[in-house]
C-alpha positions as CSV (number, residue, x, y, z in Angstrom):
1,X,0.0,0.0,0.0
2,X,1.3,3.4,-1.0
3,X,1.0,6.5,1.7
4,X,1.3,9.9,0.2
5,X,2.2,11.1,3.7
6,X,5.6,9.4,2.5
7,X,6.2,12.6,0.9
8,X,7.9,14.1,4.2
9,X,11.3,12.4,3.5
10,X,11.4,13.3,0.2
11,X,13.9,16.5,-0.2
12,X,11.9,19.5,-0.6
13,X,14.0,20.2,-3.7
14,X,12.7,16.8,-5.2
15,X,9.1,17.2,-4.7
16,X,7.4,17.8,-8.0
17,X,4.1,19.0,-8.5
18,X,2.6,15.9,-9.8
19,X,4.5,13.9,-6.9
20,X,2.3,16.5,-4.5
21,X,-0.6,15.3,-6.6
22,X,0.1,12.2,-6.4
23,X,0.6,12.3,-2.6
24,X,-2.1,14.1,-2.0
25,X,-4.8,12.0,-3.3
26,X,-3.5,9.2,-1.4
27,X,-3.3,11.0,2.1
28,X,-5.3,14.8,2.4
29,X,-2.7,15.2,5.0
30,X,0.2,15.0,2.7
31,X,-0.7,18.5,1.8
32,X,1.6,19.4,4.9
33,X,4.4,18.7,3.2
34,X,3.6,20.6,0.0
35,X,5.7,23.8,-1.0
36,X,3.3,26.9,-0.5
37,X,4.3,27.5,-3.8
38,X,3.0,24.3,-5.6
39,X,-0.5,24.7,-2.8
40,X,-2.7,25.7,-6.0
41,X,-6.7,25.5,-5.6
42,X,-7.4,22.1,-7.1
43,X,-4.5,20.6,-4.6
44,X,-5.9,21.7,-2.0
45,X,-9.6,20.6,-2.7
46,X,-8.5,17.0,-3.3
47,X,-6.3,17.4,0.4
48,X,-9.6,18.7,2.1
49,X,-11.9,16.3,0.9
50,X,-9.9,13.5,1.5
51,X,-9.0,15.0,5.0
52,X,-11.1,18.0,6.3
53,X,-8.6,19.3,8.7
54,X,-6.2,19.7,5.9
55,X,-7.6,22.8,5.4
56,X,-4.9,24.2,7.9
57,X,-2.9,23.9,5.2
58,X,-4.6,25.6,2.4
59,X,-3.2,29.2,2.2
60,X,-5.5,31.3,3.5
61,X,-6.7,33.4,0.4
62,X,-7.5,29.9,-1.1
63,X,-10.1,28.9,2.1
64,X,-13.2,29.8,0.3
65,X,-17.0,29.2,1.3
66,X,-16.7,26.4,-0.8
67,X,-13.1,24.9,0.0
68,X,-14.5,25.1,4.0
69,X,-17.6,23.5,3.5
70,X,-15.8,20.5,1.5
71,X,-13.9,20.6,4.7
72,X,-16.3,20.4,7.0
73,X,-18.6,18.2,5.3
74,X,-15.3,15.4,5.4
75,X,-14.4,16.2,8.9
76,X,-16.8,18.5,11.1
77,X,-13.7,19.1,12.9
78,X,-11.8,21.3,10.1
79,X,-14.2,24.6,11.2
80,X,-11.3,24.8,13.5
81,X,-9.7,26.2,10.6
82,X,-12.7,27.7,9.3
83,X,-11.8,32.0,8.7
84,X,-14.2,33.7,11.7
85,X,-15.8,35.5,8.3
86,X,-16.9,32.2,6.4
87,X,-17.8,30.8,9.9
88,X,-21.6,31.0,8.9
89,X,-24.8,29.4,10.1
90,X,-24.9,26.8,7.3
91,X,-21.1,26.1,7.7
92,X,-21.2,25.3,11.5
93,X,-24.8,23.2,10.9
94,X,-22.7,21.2,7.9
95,X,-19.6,20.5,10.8
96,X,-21.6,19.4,13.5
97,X,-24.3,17.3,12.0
98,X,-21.0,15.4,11.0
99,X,-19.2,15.5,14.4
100,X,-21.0,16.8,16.9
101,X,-17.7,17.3,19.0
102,X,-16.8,20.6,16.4
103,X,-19.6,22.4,18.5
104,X,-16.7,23.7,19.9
105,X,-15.2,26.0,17.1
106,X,-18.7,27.1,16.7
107,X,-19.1,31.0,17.5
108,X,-20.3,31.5,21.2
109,X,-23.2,33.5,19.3
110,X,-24.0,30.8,16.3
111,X,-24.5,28.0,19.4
112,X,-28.4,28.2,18.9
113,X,-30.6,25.5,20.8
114,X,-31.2,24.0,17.6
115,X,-27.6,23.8,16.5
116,X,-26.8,22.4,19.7
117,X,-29.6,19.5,19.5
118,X,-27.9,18.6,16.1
119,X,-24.5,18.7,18.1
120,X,-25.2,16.2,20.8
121,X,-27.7,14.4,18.9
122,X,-24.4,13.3,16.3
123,X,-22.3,13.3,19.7
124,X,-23.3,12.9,23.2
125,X,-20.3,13.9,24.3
126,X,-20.8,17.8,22.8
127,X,-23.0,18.9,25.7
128,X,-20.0,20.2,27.4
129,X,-19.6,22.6,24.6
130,X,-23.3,23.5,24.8
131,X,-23.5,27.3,26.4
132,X,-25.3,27.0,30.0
133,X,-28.1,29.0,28.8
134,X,-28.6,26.2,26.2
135,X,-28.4,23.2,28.5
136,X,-32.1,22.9,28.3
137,X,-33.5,19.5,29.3
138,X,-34.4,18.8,25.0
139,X,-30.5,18.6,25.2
140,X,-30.1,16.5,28.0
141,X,-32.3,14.2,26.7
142,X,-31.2,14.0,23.2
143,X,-27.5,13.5,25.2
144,X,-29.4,10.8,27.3
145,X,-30.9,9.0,24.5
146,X,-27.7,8.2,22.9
147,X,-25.8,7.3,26.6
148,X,-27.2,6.9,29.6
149,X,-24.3,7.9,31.7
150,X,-24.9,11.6,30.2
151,X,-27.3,11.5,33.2
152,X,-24.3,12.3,35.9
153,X,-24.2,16.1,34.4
154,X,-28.1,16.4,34.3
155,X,-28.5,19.1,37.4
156,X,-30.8,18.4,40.6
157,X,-33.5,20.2,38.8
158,X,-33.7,18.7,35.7
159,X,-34.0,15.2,36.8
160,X,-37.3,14.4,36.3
161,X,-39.3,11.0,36.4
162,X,-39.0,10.6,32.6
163,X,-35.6,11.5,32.2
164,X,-34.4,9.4,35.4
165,X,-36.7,6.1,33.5
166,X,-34.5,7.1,30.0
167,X,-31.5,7.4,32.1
168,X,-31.4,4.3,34.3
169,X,-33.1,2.3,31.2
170,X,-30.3,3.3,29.4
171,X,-27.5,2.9,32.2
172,X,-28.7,1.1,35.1
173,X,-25.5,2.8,36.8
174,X,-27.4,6.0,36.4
175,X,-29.5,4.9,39.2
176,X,-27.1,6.0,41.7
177,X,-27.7,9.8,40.6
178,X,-31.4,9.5,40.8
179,X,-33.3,11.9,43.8
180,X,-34.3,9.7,46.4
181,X,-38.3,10.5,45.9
182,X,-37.9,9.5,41.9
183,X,-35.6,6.3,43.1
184,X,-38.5,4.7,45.2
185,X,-40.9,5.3,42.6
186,X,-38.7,3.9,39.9
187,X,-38.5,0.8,42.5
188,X,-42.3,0.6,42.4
189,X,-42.0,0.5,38.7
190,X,-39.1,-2.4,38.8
191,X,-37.1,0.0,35.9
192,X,-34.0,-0.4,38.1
193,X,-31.4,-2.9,38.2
């Protein structure tokens, strides 16, 4: 198996443009080891959608609306790398409905409710980027839903009966974090384990 990220012990006087090519469209992240010189716009498109965060890479005149959404659409992670003026709506919504984790490059005031369901929907584990003001108990659910153990960060004042029957049916280890009125009703029920 060839791997274009070979390219790194090849003299920098050596590497040709179609050996970049080449590289490239075996490993996105082979565009690291590309003279800025030979970094033209079709290079870096194949090196982005073959490895989103590769856009780190592309010169920064050449990170269009376009080349970032390729990006992000490969890897939700690349808005990381994402210019603050192309970091739009659509763009963020593209990165986190494919990783929910890149909730965290997303602009304090683009992290909408909505955008945030999407976020931990894809990726339980994006809660922790969800603002406070967001952590509404839609979220927690949707967090709940997809791991039972999200239950731990649920505050006292959330935990209702449903979400402690989602939790517990989910993760009978979230019993433990249940209020003690909920528990013996739960009990009753026979949803613990």
């Amino acid at each position: 198996a060839q791997n274009g990220r070979a390219l790194r012990g090849v003299p920098w006087d050596l590497r040709t443009e179609e050996m970049c090519r080449i590289a490239v469209a075996q490993n996105g992240g082979a565009l690291n080891y590309v003279r800025q010189k030979l970094r033209t716009e079709e290079l870096c498109r194949i090196g982005v959608a073959r490895y989103g965060r590769a856009l780190g890479d592309v010169p920064k005149a050449l990170r269009t609306d376009e080349m970032c959404k390729i990006a992000v659409t490969q890897d939700g992670r690349a808005l990381y790398h994402v210019p603050q003026t192309l970091c739009t709506d659509e763009i963020c919504r593209i990165a986190v409905a494919q990783n929910g984790m890149a909730l965290e490059y997303v602009p304090e005031k683009l992290r909408t409710e909505g955008l945030c369901r999407i976020a931990v929907a894809q990726n339980s584990v994006a809660w922790k980027y969800v603002p406070w003001d967001r952590r509404t108990e839609d979220v927690y659910r949707i967090a709940m839903a997809q791991r039972g153990y999200a239950f731990y960060h649920v505050p006292e004042d959330l935990r209702t009966e449903e979400m402690c029957r989602i939790a517990v049916t989910r993760n009978g280890g979230a019993f433990q974090y249940v209020p003690k009125p909920i528990r013996d009703r739960l009990r009753a029920w026979d949803i613990s384990l």
